[in-house]
C-alpha positions as CSV (number, residue, x, y, z in Angstrom):
1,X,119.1,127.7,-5.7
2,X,117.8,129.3,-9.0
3,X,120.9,128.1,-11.0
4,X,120.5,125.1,-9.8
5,X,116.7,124.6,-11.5
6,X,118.3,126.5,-14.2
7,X,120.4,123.3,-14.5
8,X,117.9,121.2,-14.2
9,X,115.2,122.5,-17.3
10,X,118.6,122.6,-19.5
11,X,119.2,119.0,-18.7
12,X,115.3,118.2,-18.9
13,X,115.2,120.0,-22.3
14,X,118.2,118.2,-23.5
15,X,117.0,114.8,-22.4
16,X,113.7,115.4,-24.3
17,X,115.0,116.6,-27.5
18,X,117.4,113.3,-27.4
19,X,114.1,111.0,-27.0
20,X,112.7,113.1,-29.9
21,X,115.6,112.3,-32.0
22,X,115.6,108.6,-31.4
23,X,112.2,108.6,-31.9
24,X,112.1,110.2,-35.5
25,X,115.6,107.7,-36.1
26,X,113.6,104.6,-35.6
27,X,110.5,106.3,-37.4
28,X,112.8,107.1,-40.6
29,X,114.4,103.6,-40.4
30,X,110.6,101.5,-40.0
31,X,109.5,103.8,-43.3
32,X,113.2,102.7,-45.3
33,X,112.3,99.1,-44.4
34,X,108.9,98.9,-45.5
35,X,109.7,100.6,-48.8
36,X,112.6,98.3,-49.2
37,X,110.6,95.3,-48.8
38,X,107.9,96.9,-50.9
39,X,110.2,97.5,-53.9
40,X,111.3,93.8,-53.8
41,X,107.5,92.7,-54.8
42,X,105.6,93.0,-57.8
43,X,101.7,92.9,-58.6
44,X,101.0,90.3,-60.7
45,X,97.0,89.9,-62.1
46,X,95.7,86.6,-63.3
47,X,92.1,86.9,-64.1
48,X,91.5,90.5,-62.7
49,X,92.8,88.7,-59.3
50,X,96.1,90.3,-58.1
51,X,99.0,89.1,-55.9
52,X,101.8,89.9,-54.5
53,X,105.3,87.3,-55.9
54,X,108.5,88.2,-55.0
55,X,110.8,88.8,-58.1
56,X,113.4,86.8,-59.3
57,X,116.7,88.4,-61.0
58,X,117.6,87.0,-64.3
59,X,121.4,85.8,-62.2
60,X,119.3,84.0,-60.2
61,X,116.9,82.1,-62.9
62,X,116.8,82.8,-66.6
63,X,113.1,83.3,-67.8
64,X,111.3,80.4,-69.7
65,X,110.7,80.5,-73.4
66,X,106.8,81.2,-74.1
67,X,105.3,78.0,-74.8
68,X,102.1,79.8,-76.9
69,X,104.6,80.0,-80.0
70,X,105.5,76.2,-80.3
71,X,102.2,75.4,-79.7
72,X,101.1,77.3,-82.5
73,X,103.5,75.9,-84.9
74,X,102.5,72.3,-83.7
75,X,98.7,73.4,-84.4
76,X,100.2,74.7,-88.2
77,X,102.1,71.1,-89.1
78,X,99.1,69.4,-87.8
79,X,97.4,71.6,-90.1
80,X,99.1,71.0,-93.4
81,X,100.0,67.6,-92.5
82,X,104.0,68.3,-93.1
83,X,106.7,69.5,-91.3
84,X,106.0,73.1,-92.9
85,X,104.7,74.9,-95.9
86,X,105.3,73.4,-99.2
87,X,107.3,76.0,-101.7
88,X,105.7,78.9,-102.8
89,X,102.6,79.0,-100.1
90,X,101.9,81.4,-97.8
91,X,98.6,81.5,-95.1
92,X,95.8,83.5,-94.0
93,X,95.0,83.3,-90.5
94,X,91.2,82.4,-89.6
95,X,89.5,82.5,-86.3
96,X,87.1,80.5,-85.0
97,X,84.2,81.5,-86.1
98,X,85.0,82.0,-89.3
99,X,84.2,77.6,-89.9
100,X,80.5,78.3,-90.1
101,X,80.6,81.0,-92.9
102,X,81.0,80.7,-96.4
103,X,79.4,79.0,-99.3
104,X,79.8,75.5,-98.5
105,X,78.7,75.3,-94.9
106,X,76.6,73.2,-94.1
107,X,75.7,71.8,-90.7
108,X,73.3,72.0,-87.9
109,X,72.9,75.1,-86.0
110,X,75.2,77.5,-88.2
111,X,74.4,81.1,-86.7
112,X,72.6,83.4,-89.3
113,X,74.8,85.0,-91.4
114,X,75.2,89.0,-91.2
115,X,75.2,91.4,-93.8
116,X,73.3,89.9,-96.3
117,X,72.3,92.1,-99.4
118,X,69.0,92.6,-101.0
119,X,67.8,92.0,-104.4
120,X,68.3,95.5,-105.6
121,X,70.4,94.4,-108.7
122,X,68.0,92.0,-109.6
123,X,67.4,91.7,-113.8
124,X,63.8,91.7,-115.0
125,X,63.7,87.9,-115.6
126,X,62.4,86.4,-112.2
127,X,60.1,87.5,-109.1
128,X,60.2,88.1,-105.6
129,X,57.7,87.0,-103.4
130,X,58.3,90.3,-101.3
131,X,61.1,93.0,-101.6
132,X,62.4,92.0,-97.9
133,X,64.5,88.9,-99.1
134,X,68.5,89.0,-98.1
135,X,70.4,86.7,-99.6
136,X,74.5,86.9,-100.6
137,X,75.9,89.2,-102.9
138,X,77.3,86.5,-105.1
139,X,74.2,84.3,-104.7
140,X,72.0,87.2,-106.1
141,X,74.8,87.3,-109.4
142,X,74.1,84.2,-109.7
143,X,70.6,84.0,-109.6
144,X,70.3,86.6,-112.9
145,X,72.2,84.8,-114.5
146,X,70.4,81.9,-114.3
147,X,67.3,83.4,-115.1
148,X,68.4,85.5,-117.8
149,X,69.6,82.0,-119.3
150,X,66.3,80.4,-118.5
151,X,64.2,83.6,-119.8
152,X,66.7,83.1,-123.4
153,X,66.3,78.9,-123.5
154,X,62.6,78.5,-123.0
155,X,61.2,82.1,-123.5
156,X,59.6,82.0,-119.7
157,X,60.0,84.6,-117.0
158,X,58.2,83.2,-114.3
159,X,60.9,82.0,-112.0
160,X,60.1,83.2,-108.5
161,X,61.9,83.8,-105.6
162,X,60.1,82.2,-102.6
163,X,62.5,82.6,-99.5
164,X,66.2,82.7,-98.9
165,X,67.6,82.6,-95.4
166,X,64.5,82.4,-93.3
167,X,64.6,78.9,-90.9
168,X,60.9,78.6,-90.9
169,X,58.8,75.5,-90.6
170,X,55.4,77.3,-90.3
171,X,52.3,75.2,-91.0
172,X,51.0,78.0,-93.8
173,X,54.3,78.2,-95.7
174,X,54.3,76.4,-98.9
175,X,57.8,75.3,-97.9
176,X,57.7,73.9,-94.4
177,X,60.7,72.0,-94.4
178,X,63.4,73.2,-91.7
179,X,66.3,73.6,-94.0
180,X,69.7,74.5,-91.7
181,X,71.6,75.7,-94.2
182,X,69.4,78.3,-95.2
183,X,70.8,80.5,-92.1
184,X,74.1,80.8,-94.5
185,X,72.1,83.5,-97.0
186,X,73.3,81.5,-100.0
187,X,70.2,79.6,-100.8
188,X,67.1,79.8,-102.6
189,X,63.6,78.4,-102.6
190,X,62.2,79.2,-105.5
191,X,58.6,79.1,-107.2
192,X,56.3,79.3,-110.4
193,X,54.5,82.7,-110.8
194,X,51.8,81.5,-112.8
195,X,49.6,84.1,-115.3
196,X,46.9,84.7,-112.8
197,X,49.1,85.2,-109.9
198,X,48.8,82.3,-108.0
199,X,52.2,80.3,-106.7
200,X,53.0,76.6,-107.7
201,X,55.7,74.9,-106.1
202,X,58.7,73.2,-108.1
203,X,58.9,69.6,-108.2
204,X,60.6,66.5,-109.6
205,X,58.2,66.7,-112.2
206,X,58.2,70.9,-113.1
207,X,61.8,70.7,-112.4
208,X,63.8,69.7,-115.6
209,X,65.1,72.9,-116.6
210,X,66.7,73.6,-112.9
211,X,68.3,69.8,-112.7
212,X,70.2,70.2,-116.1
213,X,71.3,73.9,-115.7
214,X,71.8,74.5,-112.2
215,X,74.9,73.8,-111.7
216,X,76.2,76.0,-115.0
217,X,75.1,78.8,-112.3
218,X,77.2,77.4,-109.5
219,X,73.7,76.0,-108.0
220,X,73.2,72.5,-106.3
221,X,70.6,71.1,-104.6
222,X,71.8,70.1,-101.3
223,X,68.7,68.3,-100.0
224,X,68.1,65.5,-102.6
225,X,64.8,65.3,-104.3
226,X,64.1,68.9,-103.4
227,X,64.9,70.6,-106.6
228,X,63.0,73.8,-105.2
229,X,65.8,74.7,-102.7
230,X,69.3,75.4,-104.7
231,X,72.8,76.2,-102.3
232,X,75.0,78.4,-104.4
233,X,78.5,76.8,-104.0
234,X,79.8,78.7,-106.9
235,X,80.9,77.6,-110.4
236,X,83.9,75.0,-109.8
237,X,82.2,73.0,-106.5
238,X,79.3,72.8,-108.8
239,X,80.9,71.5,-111.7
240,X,82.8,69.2,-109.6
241,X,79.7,68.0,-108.0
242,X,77.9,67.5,-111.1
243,X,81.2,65.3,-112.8
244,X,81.2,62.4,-109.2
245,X,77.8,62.5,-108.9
246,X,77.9,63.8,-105.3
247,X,75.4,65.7,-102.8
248,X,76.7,68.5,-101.4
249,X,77.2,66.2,-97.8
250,X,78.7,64.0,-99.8
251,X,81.1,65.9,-101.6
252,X,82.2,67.8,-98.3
253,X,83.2,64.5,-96.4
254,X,85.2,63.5,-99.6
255,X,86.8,66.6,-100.3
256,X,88.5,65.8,-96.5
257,X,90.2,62.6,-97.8
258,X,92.5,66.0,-100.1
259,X,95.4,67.7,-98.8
260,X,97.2,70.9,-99.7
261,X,100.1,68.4,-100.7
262,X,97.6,65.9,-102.8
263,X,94.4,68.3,-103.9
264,X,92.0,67.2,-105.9
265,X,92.8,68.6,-109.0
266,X,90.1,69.9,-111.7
267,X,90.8,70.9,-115.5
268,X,88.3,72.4,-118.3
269,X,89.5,74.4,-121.2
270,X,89.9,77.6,-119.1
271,X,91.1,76.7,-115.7
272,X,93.4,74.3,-113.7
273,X,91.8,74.3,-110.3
274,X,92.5,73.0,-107.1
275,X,91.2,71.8,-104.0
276,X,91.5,70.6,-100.7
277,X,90.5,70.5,-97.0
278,X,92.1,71.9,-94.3
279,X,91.4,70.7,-90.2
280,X,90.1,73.3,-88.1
281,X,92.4,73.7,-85.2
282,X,91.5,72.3,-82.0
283,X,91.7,75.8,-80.5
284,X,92.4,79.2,-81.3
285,X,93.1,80.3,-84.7
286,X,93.9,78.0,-88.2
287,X,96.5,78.6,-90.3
288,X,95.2,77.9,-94.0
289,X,97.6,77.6,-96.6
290,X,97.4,78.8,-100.3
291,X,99.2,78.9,-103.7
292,X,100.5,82.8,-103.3
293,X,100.2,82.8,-107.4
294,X,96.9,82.0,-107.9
295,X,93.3,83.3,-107.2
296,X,91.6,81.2,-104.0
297,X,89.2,81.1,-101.9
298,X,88.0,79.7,-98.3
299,X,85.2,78.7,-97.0
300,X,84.1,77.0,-93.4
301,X,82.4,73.2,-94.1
302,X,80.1,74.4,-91.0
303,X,82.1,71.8,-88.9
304,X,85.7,70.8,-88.5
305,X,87.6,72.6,-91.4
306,X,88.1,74.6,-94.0
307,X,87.4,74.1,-97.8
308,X,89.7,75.9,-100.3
309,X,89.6,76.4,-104.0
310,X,92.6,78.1,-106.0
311,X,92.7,79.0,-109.7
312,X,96.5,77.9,-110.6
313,X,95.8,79.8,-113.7
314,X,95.1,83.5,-112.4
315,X,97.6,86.3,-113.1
């Protein structure tokens, strides 16, 4: 009787541990099945939003070409209005932003400019109405040396710096008028200082000296009639200006009718200059093109484009 249960626990025992097998058999095969399936996937994010797309082996479908790159080229021809660069140009990339800054923007709405400099490297020749003015470093240059020429030509020295990149319209301001371009920190309102410290405002009448020699400084004015309120577009746009008889809006939409393959081309006794316009891109970066022996600049028009200068006679 007792080997008999014996017989029975051994078989019991046996029959358990063979459950327990199958049991951790069909365990290991549910966890290799899962992983399998797992490793098959990939986590793909668009937008900080993930999914789950099952892969693709390069046997089974070859991966397409990026479509950013021609796109980019496209944007580049449609740029320079060829099929590539002309010989001996290269480019400098520029983003977006970039169209509203620089010397000849002008447009509603351009965003303040940043960084301006003060008036520290002012010469003794002209006043500021207070010390807090910013204005462009190139725009302050310019400013002594118009009124160290001023100062030498008619013997005065009571040129005075009224404002410079403030957009007020204030009732109390002597100078109420809402001027956009101001924002671009290379402008100027200037005044009279007289003897007993009072201010007078600069007319069409008090404003001879300014309307012949401005533009020697690289000044215009780009509001006509207001010859208190000079844009500094540097030397060559000045000049330029000054020989068409153009406004600064005026000359801008001209200057689009010039390409990097026809520029307008500008000579003096010193320089052979050109320039031409270049489309802003109708997304992303522009690719603007320049002579890669020569000295140039860029600036945004404050709109569609890009406005650049090269000096074809710079080593």
């Amino acid at each position: 009787m007792k080997r008999r249960i014996d017989k029975e626990r051994v078989f019991s025992a046996m029959l358990l541990v063979c459950c327990l097998l199958l049991g951790l058999v069909w365990v290991f095969d549910t966890v290799y099945r899962i992983f399998r399936n797992f490793s098959d996937k990939e986590i793909v994010c668009i937008d900080e939003r993930c999914a789950e797309t099952e892969t693709e082996t390069a046997t089974e479908k070859e991966m397409p070409l990026p479509e950013k790159e021609p796109e980019q080229i496209a944007i580049r021809e449609a740029n320079l209005g060829l099929a590539g660069l002309p010989a001996g140009y290269a480019t400098e990339r520029k983003t977006e932003e970039t169209i509203y800054q620089g010397m000849l923007a002008y447009a509603e709405n351009i965003p303040p400019a940043e960084n301006l400099a003060d008036f520290k490297n002012k010469n003794e020749y002209y006043h500021l109405k207070n010390m807090k003015l910013k204005i462009q470093e190139p725009a302050v240059t310019a400013m002594n040396a118009l009124a160290d020429a001023y100062f030498q030509e008619t013997g005065r020295s009571d040129l005075l710096v009224y404002s410079t990149s403030e957009l007020y319209d204030v009732a109390d301001s002597m100078y109420s008028d809402f001027l956009p371009d101001r924002s671009t920190g290379f402008c100027l309102d200037l005044a009279f200082l007289n003897e007993d410290g009072t201010i007078s405002g600069i007319n069409a009448e008090n404003a001879a000296w300014l309307k012949e020699n401005a533009a020697r400084f690289g000044f215009v004015f780009s509001v006509p009639e207001l010859y208190y309120h000079i844009h500094y577009v540097g030397s060559l746009h000045a000049a330029v200006m000054q020989k068409e008889h153009l406004t600064l809006p005026e000359y801008l939409e001209t200057l689009k009718t010039y390409t990097v393959s026809e520029p307008y081309q500008y000579h003096n006794e010193n320089h052979d200059s050109i320039i031409y316009f270049v489309p802003a891109a109708a997304f992303g970066y522009t690719e603007i093109p320049f002579p890669e022996c020569s000295h140039y600049q860029v600036s945004g028009n404050g709109k569609d484009g890009y406005i650049v200068q090269a000096d074809m006679n710079y080593e």
